[in-house]
Backbone as CSV, one residue per row, in Angstrom:
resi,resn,N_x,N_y,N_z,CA_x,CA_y,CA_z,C_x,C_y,C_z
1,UNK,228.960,56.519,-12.728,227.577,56.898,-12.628,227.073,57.454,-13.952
2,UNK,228.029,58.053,-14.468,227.652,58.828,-15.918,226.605,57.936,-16.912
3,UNK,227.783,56.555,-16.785,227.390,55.624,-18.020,225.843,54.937,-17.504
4,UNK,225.813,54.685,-16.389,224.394,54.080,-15.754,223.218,55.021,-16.132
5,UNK,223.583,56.638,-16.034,222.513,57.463,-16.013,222.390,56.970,-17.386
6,UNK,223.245,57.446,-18.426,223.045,57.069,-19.611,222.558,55.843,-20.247
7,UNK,222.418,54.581,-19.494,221.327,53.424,-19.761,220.142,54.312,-19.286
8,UNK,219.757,54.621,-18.323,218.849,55.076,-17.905,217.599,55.931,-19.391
9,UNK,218.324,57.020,-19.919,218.459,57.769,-20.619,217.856,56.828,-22.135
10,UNK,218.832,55.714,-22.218,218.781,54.846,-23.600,217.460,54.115,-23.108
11,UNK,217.005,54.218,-21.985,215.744,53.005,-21.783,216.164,51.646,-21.089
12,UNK,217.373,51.547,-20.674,217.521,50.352,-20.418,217.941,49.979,-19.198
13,UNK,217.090,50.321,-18.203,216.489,50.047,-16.906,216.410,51.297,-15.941
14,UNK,216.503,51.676,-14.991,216.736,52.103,-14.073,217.318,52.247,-12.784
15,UNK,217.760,53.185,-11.918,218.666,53.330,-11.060,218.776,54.211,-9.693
16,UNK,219.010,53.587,-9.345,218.863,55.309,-7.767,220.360,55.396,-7.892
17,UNK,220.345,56.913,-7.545,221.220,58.014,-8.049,221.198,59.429,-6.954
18,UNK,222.589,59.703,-6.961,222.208,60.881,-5.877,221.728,62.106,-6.691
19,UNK,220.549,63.533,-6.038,220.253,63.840,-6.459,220.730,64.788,-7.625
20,UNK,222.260,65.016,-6.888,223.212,66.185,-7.561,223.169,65.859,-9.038
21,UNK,223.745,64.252,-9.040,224.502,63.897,-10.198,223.176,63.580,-11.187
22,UNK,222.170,63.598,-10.670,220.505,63.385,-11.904,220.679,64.771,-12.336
23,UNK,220.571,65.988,-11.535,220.185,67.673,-11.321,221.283,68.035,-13.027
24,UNK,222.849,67.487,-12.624,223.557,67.766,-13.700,223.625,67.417,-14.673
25,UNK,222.854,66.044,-14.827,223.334,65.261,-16.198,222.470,65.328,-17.142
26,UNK,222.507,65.709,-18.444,221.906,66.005,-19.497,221.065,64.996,-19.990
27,UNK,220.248,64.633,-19.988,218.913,63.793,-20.351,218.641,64.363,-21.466
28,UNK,218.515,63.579,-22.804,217.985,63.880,-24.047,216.580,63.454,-24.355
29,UNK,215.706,62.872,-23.258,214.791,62.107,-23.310,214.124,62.419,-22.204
30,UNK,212.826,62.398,-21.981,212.334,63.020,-20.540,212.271,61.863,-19.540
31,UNK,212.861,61.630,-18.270,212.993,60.787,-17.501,211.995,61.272,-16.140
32,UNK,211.604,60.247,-15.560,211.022,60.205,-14.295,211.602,60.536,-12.874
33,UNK,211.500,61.040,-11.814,212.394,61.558,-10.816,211.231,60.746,-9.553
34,UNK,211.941,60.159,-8.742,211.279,60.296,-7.612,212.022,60.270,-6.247
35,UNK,211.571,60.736,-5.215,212.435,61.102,-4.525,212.305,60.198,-3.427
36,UNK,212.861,59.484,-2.368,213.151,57.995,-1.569,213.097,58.952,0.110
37,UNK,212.186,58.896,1.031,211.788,58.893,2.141,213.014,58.748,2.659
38,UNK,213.578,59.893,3.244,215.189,59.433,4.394,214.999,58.141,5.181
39,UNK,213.540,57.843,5.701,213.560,56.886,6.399,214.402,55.600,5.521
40,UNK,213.716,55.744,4.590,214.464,54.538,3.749,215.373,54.954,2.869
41,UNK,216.460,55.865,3.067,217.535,56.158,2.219,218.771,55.571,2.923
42,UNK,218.685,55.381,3.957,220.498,55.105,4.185,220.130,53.289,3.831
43,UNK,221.131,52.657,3.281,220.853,51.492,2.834,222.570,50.709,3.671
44,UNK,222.512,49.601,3.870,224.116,49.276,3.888,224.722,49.027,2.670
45,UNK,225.837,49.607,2.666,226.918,49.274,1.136,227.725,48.129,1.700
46,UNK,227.998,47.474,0.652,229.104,46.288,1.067,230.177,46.121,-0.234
47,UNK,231.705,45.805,-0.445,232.433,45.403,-1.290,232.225,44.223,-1.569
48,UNK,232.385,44.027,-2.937,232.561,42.983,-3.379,232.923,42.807,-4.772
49,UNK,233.861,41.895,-4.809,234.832,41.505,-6.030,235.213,39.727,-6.074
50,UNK,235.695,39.407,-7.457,236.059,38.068,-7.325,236.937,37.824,-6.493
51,UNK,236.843,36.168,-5.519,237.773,35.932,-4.716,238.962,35.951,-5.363
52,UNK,239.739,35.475,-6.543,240.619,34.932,-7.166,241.352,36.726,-7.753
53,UNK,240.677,37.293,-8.081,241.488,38.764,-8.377,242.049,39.749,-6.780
54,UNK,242.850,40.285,-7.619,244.049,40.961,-6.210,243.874,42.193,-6.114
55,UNK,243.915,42.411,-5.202,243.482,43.591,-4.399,244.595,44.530,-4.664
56,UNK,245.585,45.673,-5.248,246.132,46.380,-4.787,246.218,46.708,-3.722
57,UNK,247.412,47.442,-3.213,247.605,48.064,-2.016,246.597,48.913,-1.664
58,UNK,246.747,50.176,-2.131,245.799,50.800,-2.291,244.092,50.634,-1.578
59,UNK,243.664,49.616,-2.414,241.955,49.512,-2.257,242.509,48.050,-0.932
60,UNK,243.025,47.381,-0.699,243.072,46.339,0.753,243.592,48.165,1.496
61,UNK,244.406,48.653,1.372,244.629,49.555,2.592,242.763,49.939,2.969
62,UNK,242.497,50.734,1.798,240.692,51.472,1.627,239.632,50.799,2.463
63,UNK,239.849,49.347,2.235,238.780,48.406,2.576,239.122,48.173,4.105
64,UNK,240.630,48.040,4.465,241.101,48.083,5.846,240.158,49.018,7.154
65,UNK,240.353,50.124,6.435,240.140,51.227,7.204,238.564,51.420,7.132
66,UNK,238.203,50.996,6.322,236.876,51.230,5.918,235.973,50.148,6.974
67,UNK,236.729,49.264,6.668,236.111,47.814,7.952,236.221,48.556,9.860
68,UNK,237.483,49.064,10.115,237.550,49.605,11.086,236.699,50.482,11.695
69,UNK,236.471,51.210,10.782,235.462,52.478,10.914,233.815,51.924,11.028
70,UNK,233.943,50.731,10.209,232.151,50.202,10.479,232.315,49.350,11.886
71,UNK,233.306,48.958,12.361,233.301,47.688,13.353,233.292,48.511,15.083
């Protein structure tokens, strides 16, 4: 998130961001804030990576459990 705020920061686009991590991060440049209606804040997240790269244990266990818990 650091490096995104920091495009942000350089001018080179924009991003939604939770509020904590805007509140902490040092802006050398004056940036715009606006704040997103709960109605429209929960969004669905989804994974995604190339088919052809491998999953560690690890992140297939993560994604396992993670599928369980949405299903």
């Amino acid at each position: 998130m650091e490096s995104i705020l920091n495009c942000v920061n350089a001018g080179l686009g924009f991003s939604i961001a939770p509020i904590s991590l805007v509140d902490s991060h040092k802006f050398d440049r004056p940036v715009s804030i606006y704040g997103i209606p709960e109605s429209h804040a929960n969004v669905q997240m989804i994974f995604v990576h190339r088919k052809e790269q491998h999953l560690d244990s690890a992140l297939q266990k993560f994604v396992t459990l993670t599928k369980r818990e949405v299903d």
